[in-house]
C-alpha positions in Angstrom: 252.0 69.9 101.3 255.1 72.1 100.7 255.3 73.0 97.2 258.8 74.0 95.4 260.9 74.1 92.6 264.5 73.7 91.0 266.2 77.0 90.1 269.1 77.1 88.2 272.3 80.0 88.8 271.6 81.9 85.6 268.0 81.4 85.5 268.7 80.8 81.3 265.4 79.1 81.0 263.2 82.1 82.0 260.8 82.7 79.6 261.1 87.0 80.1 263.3 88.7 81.1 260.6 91.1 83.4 259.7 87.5 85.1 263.2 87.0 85.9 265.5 88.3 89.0 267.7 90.6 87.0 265.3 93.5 86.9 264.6 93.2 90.8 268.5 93.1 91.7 270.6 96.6 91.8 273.3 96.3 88.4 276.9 97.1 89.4 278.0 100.6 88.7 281.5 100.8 90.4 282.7 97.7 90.1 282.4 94.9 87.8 279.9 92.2 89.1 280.3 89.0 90.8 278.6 86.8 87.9 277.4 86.9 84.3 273.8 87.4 83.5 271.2 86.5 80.3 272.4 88.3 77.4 268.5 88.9 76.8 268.7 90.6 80.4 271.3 92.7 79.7 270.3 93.9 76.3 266.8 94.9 78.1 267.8 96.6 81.3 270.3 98.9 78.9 267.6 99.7 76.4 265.2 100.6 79.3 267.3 102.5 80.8 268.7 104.5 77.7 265.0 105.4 77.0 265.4 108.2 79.5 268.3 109.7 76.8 266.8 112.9 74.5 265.6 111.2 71.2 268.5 112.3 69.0 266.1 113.3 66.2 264.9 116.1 68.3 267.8 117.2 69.6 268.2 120.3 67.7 271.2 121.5 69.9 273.3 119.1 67.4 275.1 119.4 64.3 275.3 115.8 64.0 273.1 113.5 61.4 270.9 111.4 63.7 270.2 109.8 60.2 271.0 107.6 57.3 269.5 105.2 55.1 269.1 101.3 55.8 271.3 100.2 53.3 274.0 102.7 54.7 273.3 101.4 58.4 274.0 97.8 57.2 277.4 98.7 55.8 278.2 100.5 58.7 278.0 97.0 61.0 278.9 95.0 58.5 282.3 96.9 58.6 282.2 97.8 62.7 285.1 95.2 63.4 287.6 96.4 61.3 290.2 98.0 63.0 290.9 101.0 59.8 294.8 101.1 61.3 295.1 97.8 59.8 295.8 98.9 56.3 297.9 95.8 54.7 294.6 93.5 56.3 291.9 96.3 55.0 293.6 97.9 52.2 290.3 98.8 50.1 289.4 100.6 53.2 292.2 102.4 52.8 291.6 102.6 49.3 288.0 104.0 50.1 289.8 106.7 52.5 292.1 107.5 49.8 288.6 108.4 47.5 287.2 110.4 49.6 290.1 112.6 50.2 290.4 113.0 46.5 286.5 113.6 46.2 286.5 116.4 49.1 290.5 118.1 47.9 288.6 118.5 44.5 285.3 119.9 46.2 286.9 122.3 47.8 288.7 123.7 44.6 292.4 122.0 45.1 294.8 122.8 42.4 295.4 119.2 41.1 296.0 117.9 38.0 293.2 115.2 36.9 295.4 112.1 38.1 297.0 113.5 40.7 296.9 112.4 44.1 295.3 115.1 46.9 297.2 115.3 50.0 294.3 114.9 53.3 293.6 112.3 56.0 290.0 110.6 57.5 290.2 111.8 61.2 287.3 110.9 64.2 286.4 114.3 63.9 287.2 118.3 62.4 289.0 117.9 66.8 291.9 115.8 65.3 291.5 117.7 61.7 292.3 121.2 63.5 295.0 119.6 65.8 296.7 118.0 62.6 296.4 121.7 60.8 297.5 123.7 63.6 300.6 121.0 63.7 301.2 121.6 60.1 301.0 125.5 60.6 303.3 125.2 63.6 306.2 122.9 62.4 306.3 125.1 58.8 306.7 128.5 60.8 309.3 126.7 63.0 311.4 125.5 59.8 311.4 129.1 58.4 312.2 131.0 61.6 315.0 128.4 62.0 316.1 129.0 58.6 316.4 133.0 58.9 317.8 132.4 62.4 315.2 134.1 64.4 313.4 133.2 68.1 310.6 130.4 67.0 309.4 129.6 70.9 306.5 131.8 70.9 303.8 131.3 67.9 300.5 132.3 68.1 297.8 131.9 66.2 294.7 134.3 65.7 291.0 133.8 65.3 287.5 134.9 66.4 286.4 135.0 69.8 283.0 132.5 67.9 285.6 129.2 67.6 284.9 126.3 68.7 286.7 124.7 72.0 288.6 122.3 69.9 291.2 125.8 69.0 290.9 126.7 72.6 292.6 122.9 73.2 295.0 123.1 70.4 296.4 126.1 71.7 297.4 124.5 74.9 298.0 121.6 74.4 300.6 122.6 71.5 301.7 125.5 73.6 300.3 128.3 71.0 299.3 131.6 71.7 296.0 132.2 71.4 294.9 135.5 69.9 291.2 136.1 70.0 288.9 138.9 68.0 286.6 139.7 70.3 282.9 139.8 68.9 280.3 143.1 69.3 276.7 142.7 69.8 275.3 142.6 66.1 278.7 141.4 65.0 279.0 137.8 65.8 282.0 136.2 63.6 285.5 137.5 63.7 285.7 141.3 62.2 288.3 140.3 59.1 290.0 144.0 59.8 290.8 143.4 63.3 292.0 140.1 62.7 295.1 140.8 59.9 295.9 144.3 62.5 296.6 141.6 65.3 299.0 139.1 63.1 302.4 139.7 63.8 305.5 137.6 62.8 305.0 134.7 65.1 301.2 134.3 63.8 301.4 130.4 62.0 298.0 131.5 60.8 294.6 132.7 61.1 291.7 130.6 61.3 288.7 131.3 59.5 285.3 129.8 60.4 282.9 128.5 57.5 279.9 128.2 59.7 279.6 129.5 63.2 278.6 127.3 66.2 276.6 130.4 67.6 274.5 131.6 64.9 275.3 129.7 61.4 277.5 132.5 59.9 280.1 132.3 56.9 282.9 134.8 57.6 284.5 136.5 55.1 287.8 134.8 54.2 287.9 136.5 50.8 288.5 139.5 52.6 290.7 137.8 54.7 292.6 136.3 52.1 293.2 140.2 50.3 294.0 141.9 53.8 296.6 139.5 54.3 298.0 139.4 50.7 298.6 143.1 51.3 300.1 143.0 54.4 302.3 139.7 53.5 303.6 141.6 50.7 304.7 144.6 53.0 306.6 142.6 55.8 307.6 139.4 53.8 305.8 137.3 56.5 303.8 135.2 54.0 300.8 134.4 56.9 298.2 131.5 56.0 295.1 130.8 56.5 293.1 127.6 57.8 289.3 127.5 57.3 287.5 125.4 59.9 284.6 124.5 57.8 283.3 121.8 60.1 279.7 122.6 59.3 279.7 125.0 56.4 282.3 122.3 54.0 279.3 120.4 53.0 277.2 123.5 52.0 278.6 126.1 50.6 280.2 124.0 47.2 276.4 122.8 46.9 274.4 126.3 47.1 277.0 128.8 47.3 279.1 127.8 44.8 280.0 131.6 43.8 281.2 132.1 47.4 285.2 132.2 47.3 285.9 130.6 50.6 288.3 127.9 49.7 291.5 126.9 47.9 290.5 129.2 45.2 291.9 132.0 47.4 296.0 132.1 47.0 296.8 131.5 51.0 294.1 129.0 52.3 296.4 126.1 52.8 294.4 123.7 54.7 290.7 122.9 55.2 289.0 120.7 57.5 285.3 119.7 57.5 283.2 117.4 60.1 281.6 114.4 57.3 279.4 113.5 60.5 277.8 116.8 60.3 276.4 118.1 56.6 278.7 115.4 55.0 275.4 113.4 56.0 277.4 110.8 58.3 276.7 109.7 61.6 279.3 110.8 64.4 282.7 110.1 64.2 284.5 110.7 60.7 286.3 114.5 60.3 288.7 115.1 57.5 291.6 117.5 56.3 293.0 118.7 53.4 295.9 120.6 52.4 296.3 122.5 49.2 299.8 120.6 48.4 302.2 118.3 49.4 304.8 120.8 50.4 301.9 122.7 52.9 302.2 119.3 54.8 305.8 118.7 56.1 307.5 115.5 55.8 308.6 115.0 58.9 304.9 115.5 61.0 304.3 111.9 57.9 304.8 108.5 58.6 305.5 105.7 56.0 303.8 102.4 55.9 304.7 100.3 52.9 302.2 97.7 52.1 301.7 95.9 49.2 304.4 97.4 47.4 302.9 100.9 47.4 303.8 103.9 50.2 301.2 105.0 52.6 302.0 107.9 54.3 299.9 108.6 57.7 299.6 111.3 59.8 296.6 110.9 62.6 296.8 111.8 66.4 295.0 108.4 67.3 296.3 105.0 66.4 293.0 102.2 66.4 289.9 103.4 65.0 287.0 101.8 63.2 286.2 101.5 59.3 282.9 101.8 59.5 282.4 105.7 59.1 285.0 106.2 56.6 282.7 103.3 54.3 279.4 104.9 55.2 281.2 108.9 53.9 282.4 107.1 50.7 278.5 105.5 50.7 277.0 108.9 50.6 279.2 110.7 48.8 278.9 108.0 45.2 275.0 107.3 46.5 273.8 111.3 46.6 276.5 112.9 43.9 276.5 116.6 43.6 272.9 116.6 42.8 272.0 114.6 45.8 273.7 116.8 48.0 272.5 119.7 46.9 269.0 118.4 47.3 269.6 118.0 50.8 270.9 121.1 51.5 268.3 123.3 49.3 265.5 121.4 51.3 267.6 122.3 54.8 267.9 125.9 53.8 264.0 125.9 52.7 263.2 124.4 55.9 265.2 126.9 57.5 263.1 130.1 56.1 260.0 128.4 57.4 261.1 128.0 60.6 262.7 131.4 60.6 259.1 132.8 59.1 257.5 131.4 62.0 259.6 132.6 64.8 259.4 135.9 63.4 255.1 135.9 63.2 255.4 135.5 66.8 256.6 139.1 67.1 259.0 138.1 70.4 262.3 137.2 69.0 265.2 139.1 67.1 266.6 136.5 64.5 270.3 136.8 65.4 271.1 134.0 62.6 272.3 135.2 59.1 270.2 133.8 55.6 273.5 133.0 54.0 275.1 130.3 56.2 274.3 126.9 57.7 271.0 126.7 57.9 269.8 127.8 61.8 267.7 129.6 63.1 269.3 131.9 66.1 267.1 134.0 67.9 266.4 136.1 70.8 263.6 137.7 73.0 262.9 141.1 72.6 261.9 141.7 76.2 263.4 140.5 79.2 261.8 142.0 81.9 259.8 139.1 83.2 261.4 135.8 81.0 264.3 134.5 79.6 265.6 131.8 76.9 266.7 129.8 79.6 263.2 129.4 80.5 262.4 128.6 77.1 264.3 126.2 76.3 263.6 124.1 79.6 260.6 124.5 78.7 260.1 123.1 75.5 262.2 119.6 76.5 258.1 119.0 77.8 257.2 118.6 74.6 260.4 116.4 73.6 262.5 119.4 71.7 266.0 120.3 72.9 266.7 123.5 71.7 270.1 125.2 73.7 269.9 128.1 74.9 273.1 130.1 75.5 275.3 133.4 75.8 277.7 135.1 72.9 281.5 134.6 73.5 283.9 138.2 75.3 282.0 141.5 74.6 278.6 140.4 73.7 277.8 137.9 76.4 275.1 140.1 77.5 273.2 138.7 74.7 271.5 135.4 74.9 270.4 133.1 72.5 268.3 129.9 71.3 269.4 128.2 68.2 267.9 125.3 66.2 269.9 123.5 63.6 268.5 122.4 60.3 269.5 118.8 59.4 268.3 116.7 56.8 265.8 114.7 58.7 264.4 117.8 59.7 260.8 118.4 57.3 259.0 121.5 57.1 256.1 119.5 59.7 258.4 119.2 62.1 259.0 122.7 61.7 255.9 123.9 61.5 255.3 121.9 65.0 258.1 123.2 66.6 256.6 127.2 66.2 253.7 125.8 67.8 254.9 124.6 70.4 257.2 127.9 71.1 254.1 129.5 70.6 252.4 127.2 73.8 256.0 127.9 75.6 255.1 131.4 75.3 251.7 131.6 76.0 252.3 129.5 79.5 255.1 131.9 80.1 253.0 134.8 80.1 250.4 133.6 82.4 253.1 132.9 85.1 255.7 135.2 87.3 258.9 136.5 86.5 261.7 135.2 87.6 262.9 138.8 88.8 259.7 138.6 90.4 259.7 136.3 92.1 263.0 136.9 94.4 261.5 140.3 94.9 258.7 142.7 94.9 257.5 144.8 92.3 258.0 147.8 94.1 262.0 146.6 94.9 262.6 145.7 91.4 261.3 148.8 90.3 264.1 150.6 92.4 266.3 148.4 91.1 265.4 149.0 87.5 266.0 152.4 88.3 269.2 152.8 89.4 270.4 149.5 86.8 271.1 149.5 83.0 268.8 146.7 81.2 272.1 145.2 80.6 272.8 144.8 84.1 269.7 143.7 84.7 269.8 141.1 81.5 273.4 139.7 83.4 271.8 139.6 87.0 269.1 137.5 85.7 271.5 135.1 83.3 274.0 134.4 86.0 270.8 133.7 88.5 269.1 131.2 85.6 272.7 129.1 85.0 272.9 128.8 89.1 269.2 127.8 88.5 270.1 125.3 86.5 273.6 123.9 87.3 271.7 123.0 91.0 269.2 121.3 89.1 271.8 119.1 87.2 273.6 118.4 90.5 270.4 116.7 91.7 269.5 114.9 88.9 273.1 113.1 89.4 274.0 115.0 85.7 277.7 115.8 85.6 
């Protein structure tokens, strides 16, 4: 007896989705497919397959909160179809924008008046914030250079060879010169001396960094700010000063309050911070503030009038969601000063454990600064048989992503590993991790060198003669990122 049975096209009455053809059949990847399938099959075949991601509350590589509380999470997608762009339809988002600007200008020590309006904008990240900034800087030297009727085709703009890419793009995309401190090995952030001798009259400003992306560091803009006060008052060229405090915004007003970094200083007139980093945010929400109205010129704003009140706007993008804007103004009336400080005391004390740890281990220099955001940046001591590179590969066995990487123009000799201290990083976790750096090491020293293992002992001994260690260190740097740019290739990572 031949036995057989109806099947339907979409196969909706399959009781899993495992019993079902979807997860035997290839899934388009070039080109959209033929015909639909089970919503409960495509939910499942996605989430399998994004198991292979890092788990984001391990990846210590990232500034980023990976975290934030269950009430927070269900404002975010209750709010995830509103378009923020649309003010007249959404105007308490607006409204909600409007508070946090306010909240953040007065944070950051903005000379306003206790009912006056502060001048800023909710951007997708500190990205847009510097381009916005270094648009403000540029148009306002323009205008003055115009006005004394001198050459205003060839600005420039100076900062530490430590910034972040996002500079890098303003520069050319906006067609600014880009003047770069170079760094020294012990010396990470840009030397404040060096940077006012290169500033010349077509600088639009210097940038100071509150936090550096390699090793946590405040730099010193009250130095800055006095260097250039002097020299402003001997050629008349009245240079500003941005602080890109993407990371460090969110911690210094909380437990550094006696650090003078911000508008408190005469010529910082613009400030941008990353709320998806220590504003305790998930990605996606930057913002910037200038110190008045007139450090923002008019013509860079556009007006919206909606009900009956002016809007001015001035973003790069056009469409964007609500939702992080809502979930900043969440965290920022939910945690209060003393919530945030809270947070940041327990990432700093976590910080000092970890750094403890690394330190016991008597293999590391601790390249990271106690005064900063709170990292840990470290080094090996010895090189002569293993590297961080190793290290950090590594430790993704045990689930950790720690990066491991080289120092920016004349100190990328040195390499380091860094681990970032969020807030939904404990002191167990910490603990764990030394352990497990403490396995990494142990296995490491049981196997052969890299150097090794491309030669003998008695050809690397010749070499080591005749080569500096730094030459050595570079050989075996430039080998390890081959190493590992192959092994993305054939793991189809671009």
């Amino acid at each position: 007896m031949v036995l057989s049975r109806a099947a339907t096209g979409s196969e909706e009455n399959v009781c899993s989705t495992f019993g079902s053809r979807y997860v035997r059949t290839a899934l388009p990847k070039h080109e959209i497919g033929e015909s639909s399938i089970p919503k409960e099959a495509a939910y499942q075949i996605i989430k399998d397959e994004l198991m292979l991601d890092g788990n984001p509350r391990l990846n210590l590589a990232s500034f980023v909160t990976t975290w934030m509380e269950p009430e927070c999470d269900k404002l975010i997608m209750e709010s995830i179809n509103k378009n923020y762009v649309d003010m007249d339809e959404y105007p308490v988002t607006t409204e909600l924008q409007n508070r946090c600007v306010n909240m953040i200008a007065r944070l950051f020590n903005a000379p306003l008046g206790e009912t006056e309006t502060a001048m800023g904008v909710g951007t997708v990240g500190s990205s847009e914030a510097i381009m916005l900034a270094g648009l403000a800087f540029k148009r306002n030297w323009q205008n003055k250079r115009k006005a004394e009727g001198k050459p205003y085709d060839k600005p420039n703009i100076v900062t530490g060879a430590n910034v972040q890419v996002c500079w890098e793009k303003f520069a050319r995309y906006f067609e600014v010169e880009l003047k770069e401190v170079k760094l020294s090995e012990g010396y990470y952030v840009m030397d404040p001396d060096k940077a006012a001798e290169m500033v010349d009259e077509n600088t639009i400003c210097v940038a100071a960094i509150l936090g550096s992306t390699l090793n946590g560091e405040f730099e010193d803009v009250k130095r800055l700010n006095d260097l250039l006060v002097k020299k402003n008052e001997e050629t008349g060229w009245n240079t500003p000063i941005h602080v890109d405090a993407a990371s460090g915004g969110f911690i210094a007003p909380f437990i550094y309050p006696e650090l003078e970094w911000d508008f408190r200083l005469p010529l910082v007139k613009s400030i941008n911070v990353s709320g998806h980093k220590y504003g305790l945010v998930y990605a996606g929400i930057g913002w910037v503030v200038w110190r008045t109205q007139q450090d923002l010129p008019d013509e860079l704003i556009f007006h919206i009038n909606y009900l009956g009140a002016d809007q001015p706007t001035f973003t790069l993008n056009f469409s964007k969601g609500s939702s992080q804007i809502i979930a900043q103004y969440y965290q920022l009336i939910r945690l209060g000063f003393e919530g945030y400080k809270n947070v940041m005391e327990n990432c700093r004390e976590n910080m000092v454990v970890l750094r403890e740890g690394i330190e016991k281990t008597e293999r590391f220099n601790i390249v990271s600064k106690e005064v900063g955001v709170p990292l840990v940046a470290f080094s090996l001591k010895d090189h002569s048989f293993h590297n961080e590179f190793e290290i950090s590969e590594m430790l993704r066995r045990f689930g950790w992503i720690v990066p491991a990487y080289t120092m920016p123009a004349d100190a990328q000799h040195i390499t380091v590993l860094r681990v970032v201290i969020r807030e939904d990083f404990s002191r167990t976790l910490a603990e764990r991790l030394v352990a497990d750096i403490v396995k990494v090491l142990h296995e490491l020293d049981t196997l052969p060198s890299k150097i090794s293992r491309k030669m003998g002992a008695e050809d690397f001994g010749n070499v080591k003669g005749k080569k500096v260690e730094r030459d050595i260190l570079m050989e075996v740097i430039v080998g390890w990122r081959k190493f590992v740019k192959e092994r993305k290739k054939m793991n189809g990572v671009c």
